[in-house]
N, C-alpha and C positions, 0 to 999 in steps of 0.2 A: 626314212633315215633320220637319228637323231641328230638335231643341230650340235648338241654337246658330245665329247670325246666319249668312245663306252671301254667302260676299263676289262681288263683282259679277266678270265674268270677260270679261278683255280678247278682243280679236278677234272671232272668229266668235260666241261664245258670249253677246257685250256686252249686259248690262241683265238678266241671266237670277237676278240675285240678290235678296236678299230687300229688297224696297220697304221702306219707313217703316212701316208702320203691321206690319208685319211685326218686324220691327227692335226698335219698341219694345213689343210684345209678348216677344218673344225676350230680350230685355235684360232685364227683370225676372222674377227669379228666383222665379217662382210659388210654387214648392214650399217654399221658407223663407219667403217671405210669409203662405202659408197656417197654418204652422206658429207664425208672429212673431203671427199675426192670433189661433189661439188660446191663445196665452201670454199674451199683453196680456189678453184678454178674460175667460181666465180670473182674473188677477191681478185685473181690475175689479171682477169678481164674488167675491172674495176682501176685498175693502176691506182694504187695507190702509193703516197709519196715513198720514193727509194728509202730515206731514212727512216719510214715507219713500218716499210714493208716486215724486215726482219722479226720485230716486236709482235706484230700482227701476227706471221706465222706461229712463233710460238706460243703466242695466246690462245691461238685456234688449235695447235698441237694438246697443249695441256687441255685446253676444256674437252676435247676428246678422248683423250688418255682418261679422264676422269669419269665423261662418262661411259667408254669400256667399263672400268674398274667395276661404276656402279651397275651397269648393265649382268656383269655376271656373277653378282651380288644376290642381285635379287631375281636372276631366272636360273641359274644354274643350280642343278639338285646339287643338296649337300652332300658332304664329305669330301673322298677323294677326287670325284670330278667337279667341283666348284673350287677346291685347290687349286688343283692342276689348270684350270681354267683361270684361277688369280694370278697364277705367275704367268703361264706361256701366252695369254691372249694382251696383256699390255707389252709385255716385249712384242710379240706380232705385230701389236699395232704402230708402234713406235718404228721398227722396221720397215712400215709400208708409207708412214706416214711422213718421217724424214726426209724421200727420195719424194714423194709425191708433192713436197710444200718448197721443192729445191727454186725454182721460179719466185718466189717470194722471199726468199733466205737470202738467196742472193753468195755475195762472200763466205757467209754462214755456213752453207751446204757447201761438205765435203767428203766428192765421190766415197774415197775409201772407207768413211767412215760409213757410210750408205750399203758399203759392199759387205761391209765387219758385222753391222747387223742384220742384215738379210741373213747370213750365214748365222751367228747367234740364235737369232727366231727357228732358225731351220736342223740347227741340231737341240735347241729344245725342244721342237715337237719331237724330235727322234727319240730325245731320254725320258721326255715329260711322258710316261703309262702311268694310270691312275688305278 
């Protein structure tokens, strides 16, 4: 199975691409999630000062947001799925990665706003076909 989304293929071939639930697995960049999951977690485990915490999280947000970005930059084949891939994989990660740095936010993190993009990420994989 390809790590990247495979776009739906006109004619003979019609409907042979990856469904939704494919899609948005594919869209979210596991490997930097997994990697964001234990940086955050270990910064938790770190306590670091309440007033610095916040600042922290989002530093650690954006360097990872940034490297998604760059990550499917430079492995995603081009065209339309290295597109589709620049939009729906930083929203994904931002979705995952909000709710996962909430322990460091602190006041910052706010549920519905957590709940607003999960959903966001999740009807863009639905519309994002490449």
């Amino acid at each position: 199975m390809s790590r990247y989304v495979i776009p739906q293929n006109p004619g003979l071939l019609n409907g042979t691409g990856d469904g939704f639930g494919t899609r948005l697995a594919k869209y979210i960049p596991a490997e930097l999630v997994a990697m964001f999951t234990l940086t955050i977690n270990s910064l938790v485990t770190a306590k670091p000062p309440a007033a610095f915490s916040p600042w922290i999280a989002v530093g650690i947000i954006v360097l990872f947001l940034l490297a998604t970005i760059f990550y499917f930059v430079q492995r995603a084949p081009a065209g339309p799925v290295r597109k589709a891939h620049m939009i729906a994989s930083p929203i994904a990660f931002l979705a995952w990665a909000y709710p996962l740095a909430a322990p460091l936010l602190g006041a910052w993190f706010i549920p519905w706003i957590a709940v607003i993009g999960q959903a966001v990420a999740g009807l863009v994989a639905w519309f994002m076909k490449p």
